[in-house]
VORO-882793 format. One line per 10 residues: number of its first residue (from 0); for each residue x, y, z of C-alpha. Coordinates in Angstrom, 1 decimal. Each point is the difference from the previous one (the first is absolute). Layout:
<atoms>
NUM> X:Y:Z  ...
</atoms>
This chain:
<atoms>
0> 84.8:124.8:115.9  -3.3:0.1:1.4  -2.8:-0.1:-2.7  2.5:-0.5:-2.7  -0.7:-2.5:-2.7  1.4:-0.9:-2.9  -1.8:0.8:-3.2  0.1:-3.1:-2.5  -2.3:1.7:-2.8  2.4:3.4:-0.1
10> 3.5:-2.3:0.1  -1.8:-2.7:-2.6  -1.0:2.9:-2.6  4.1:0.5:-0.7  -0.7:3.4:-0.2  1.9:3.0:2.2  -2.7:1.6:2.2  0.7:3.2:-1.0  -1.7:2.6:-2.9  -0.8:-1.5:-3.3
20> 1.9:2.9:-1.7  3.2:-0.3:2.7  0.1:-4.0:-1.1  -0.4:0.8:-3.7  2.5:2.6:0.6  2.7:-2.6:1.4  -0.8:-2.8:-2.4  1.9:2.5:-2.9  2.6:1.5:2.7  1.3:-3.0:1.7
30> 2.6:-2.0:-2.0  1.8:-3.4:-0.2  3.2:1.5:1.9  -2.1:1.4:3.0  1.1:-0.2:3.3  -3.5:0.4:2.0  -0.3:0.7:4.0  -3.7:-0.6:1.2  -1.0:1.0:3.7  -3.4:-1.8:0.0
40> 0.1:-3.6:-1.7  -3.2:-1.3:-1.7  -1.0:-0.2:-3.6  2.0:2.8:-1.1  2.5:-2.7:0.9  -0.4:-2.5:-2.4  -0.8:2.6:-2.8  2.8:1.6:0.3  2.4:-2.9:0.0  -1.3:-0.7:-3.4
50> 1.4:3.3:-1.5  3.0:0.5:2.0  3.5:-1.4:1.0  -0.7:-0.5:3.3  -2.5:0.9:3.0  0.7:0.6:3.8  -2.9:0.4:1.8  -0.6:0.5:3.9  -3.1:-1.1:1.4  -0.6:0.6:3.7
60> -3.4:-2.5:0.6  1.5:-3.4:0.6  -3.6:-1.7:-1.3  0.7:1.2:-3.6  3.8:-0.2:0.5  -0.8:-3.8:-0.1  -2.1:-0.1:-2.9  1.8:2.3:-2.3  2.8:-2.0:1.0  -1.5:-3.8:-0.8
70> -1.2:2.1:-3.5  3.4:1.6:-0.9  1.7:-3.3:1.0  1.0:-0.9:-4.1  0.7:3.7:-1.0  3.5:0.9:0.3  0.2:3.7:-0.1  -2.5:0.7:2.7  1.7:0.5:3.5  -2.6:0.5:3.1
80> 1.2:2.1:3.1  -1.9:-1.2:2.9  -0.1:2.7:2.8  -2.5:-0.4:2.7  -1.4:3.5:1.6  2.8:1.4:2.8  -0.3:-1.3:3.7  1.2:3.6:1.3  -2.2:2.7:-1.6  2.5:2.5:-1.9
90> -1.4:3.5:-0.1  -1.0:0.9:-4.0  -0.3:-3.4:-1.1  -3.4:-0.5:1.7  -2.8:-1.4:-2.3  -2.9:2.1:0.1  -2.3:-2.1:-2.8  -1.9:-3.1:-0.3  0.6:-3.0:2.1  3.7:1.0:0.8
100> -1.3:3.1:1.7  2.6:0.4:3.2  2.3:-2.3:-1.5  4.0:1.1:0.1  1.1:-0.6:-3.3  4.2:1.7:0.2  1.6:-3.4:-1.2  -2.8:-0.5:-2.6  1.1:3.1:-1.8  3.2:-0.5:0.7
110> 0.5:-3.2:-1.9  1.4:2.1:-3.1  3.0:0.8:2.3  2.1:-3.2:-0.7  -0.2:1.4:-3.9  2.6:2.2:-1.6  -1.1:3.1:-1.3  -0.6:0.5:-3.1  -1.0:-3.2:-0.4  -3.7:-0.1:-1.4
120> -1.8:1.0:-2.7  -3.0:-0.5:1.4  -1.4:0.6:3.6  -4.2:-0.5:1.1  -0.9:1.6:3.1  -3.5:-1.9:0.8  0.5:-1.2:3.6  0.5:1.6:3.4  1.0:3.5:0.8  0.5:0.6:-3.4
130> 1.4:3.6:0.6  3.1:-1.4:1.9  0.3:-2.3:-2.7  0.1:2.7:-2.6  3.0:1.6:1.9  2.0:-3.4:0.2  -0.9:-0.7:-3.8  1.9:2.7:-1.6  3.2:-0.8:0.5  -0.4:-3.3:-1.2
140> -1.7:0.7:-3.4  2.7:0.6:-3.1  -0.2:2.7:-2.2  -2.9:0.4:-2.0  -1.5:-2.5:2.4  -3.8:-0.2:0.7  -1.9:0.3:3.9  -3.6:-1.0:-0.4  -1.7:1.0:2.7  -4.1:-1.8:0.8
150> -2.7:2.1:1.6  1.5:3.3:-0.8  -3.8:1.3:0.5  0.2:-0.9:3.6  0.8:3.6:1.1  2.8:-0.5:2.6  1.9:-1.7:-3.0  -0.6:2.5:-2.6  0.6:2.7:2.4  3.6:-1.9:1.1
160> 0.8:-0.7:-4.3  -0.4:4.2:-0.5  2.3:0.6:2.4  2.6:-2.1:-1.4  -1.3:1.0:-3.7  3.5:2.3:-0.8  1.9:-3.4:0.7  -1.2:-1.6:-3.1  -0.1:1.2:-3.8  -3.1:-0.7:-1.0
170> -3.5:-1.6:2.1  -2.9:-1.3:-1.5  -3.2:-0.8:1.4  -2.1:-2.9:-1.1  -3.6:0.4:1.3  -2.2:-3.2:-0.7  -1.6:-3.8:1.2  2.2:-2.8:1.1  -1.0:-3.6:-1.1  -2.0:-0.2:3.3
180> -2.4:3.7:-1.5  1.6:2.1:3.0  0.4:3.5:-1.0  3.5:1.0:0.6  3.4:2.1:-1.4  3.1:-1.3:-0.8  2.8:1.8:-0.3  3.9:0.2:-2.1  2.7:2.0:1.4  3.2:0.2:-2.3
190> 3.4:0.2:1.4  1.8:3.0:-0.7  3.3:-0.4:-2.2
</atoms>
């Protein structure tokens, strides 16, 4: 990815990058048991294998790939995905932010396919075309399961999340700094019973 680099003070803090009150949020929601699905691999990573059963996260930058995996080489319940941007641009699944900007990224999302549904507790939507991740996510999420979705106060995201807001029993919005002093929002969606 041109211009990409891999941030070594953001993954060394241990920290998720995502709204102080979203990460103190899931440090009392996530349990032991968890089952967690991560699009978006970093330090959310790490924490989160601390608190739950076990983490698969897809990571599309091969760069970090490599050093997440080399880090998460001892630690049995993390599983990295790596899945490069397409070669054939797939209409919908075209980044439009940051240094993947024009990148296809249709088997990125779809890594959560070769899961049952039903299957997590636990899903983070914090890489590419997050919206079409959102609509693969919810069948895979159990009951009472949790989407937490980063950057909701970018507008095509929050505008995307309303849409789907009847899907899910209850959505909360945590507005706030991430370890780095970005402003951002974080937001929960519940499953519906």
């Amino acid at each position: 990815m041109k211009g990409k680099k891999v941030n070594y003070p953001l993954l060394d803090t241990g920290v998720p990058a995502m709204s102080d009150p979203s990460v103190h949020f899931l440090s009392t929601h996530i349990q032991p048991n968890h089952v967690v699905f991560e699009w978006g691999s970093g330090a959310s990573t790490f924490w989160l294998a601390q608190r739950c059963n076990t983490i698969w996260s897809a990571e599309y930058f091969e760069d970090f790939y490599d050093v997440l995996k080399e880090r998460s080489e001892n630690i049995s319940n993390i599983h990295l995905i790596f899945q490069p941007p397409d070669k054939i641009a797939r209409d919908g699944y075209i980044a439009t932010h940051s240094s993947a900007k024009g990148y296809s990224f249709y088997n990125f999302a779809h890594t959560v396919d070769k899961f049952r549904d039903n299957y997590f507790d636990i899903i983070i939507i914090d890489g590419r075309v997050r919206n079409r991740c959102l609509d693969l996510a919810m069948p895979k999420l159990r009951q009472n399961g949790i989407i937490v979705f980063d950057d909701t106060n970018r507008k095509p995201y929050m505008d995307y999340l309303m849409g789907y807001a009847d899907k899910f029993k209850k959505v909360m919005h945590f507005e706030g700094q991430t370890i780095d002093k970005k402003q951002t929002t974080t937001s929960v969606l519940y499953k519906k019973l």
